[in-house]
C-alpha positions as CSV (number, residue, x, y, z in Angstrom):
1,X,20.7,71.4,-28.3
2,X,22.9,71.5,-31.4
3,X,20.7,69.4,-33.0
4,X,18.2,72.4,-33.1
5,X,19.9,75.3,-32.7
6,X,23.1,76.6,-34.7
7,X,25.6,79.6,-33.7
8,X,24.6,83.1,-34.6
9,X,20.5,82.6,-34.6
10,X,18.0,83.9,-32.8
11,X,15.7,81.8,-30.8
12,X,12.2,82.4,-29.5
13,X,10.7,80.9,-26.4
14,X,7.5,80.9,-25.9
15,X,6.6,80.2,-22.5
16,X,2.8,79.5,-21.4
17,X,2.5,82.8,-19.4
18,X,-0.8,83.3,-18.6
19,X,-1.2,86.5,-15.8
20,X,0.9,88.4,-14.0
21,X,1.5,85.7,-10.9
22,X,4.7,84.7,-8.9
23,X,6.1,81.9,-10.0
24,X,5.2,79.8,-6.7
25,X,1.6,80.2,-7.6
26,X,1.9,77.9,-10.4
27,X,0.2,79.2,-12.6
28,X,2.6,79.8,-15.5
29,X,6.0,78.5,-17.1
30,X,8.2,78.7,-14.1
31,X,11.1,81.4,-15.1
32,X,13.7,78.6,-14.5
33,X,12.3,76.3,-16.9
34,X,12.8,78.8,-19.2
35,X,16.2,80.2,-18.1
36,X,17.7,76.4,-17.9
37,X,16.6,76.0,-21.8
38,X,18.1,79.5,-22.2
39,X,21.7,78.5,-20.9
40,X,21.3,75.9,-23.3
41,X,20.7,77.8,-26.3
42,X,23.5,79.7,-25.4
43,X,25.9,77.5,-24.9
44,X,25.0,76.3,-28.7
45,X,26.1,79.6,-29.1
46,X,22.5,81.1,-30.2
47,X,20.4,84.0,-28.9
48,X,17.6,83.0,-27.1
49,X,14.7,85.7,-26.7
50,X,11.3,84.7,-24.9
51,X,8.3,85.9,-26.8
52,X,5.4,85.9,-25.6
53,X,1.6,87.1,-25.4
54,X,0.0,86.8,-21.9
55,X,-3.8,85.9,-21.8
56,X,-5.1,88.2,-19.5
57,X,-7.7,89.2,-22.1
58,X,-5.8,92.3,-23.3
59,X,-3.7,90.9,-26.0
60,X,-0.5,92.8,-27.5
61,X,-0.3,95.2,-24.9
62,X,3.4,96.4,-23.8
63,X,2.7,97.6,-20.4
64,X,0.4,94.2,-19.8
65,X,3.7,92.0,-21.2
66,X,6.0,93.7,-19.0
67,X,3.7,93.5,-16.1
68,X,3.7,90.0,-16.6
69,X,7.0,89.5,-16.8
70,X,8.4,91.4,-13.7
71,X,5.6,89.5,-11.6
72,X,6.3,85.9,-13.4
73,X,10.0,86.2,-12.3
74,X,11.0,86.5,-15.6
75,X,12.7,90.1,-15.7
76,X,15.5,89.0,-12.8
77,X,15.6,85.4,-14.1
78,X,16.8,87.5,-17.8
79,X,19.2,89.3,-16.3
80,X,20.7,86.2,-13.8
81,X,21.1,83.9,-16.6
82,X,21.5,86.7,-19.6
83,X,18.1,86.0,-22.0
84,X,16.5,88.4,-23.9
85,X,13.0,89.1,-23.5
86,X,10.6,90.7,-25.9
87,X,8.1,93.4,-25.2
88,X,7.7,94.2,-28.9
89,X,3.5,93.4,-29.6
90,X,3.7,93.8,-34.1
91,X,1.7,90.5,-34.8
92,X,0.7,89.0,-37.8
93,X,-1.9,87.1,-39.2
94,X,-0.9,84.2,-40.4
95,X,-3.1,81.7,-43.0
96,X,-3.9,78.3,-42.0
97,X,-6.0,76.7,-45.1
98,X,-5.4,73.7,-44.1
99,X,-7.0,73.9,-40.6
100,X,-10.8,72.7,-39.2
101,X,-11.7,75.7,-37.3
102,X,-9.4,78.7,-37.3
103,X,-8.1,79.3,-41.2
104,X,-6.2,82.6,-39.4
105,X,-3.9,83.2,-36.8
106,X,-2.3,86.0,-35.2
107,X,1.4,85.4,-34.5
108,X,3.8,87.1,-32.8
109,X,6.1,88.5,-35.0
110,X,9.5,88.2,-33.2
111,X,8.2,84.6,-33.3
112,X,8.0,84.9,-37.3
113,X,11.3,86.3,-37.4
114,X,13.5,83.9,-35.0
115,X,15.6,81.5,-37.0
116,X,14.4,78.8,-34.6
């Protein structure tokens, strides 16, 4: 991990968190997945926050995020293994001249302003 991650930054994870559904459904990042990269960031001696955006249609919504992360597993699996996680929804558009299809995209911007 020190590779990729140096002491004192912030790091975004973005997990693939798609509705509010227990982790034994499946359906989404499992929390521990997330938590065992967390230790690890840690231990590099960063800060690892999860970021993220859930699909459920209503985009950059704080009571839909933290829905989603209470029934993902993801709010006791923060404070069991001591990660942040985000419920700030500020996004940005972002340009992309470069791309085929989509020349704009909205990021997260706790993503934009992580170190890593």
């Amino acid at each position: 991990m020190a590779a990729f991650v140096k002491p004192g930054e912030r790091i975004a994870l973005k997990p693939n968190l798609l509705m509010p559904a227990a982790p034994e459904r499946a359906i989404a990042t499992h929390p521990m997945v997330v938590a065992a990269v967390a230790v690890e960031v840690k231990e590099a001696g960063a800060t690892p926050v999860v970021v993220e955006s859930p699909g459920t249609g209503t985009v950059h919504v704080k009571a839909v995020i933290e829905r989603v992360f209470r029934k993902a597993g993801y709010v006791s699996a923060a404070k069991r293994y001591g990660f942040e996680l985000s419920f700030e929804t500020a996004w940005e558009s972002v340009s992309a001249p470069e791309a085929v299809l989509t020349k704009r995209l909205e990021v997260m911007s706790p993503i934009l302003e992580a170190d890593g």
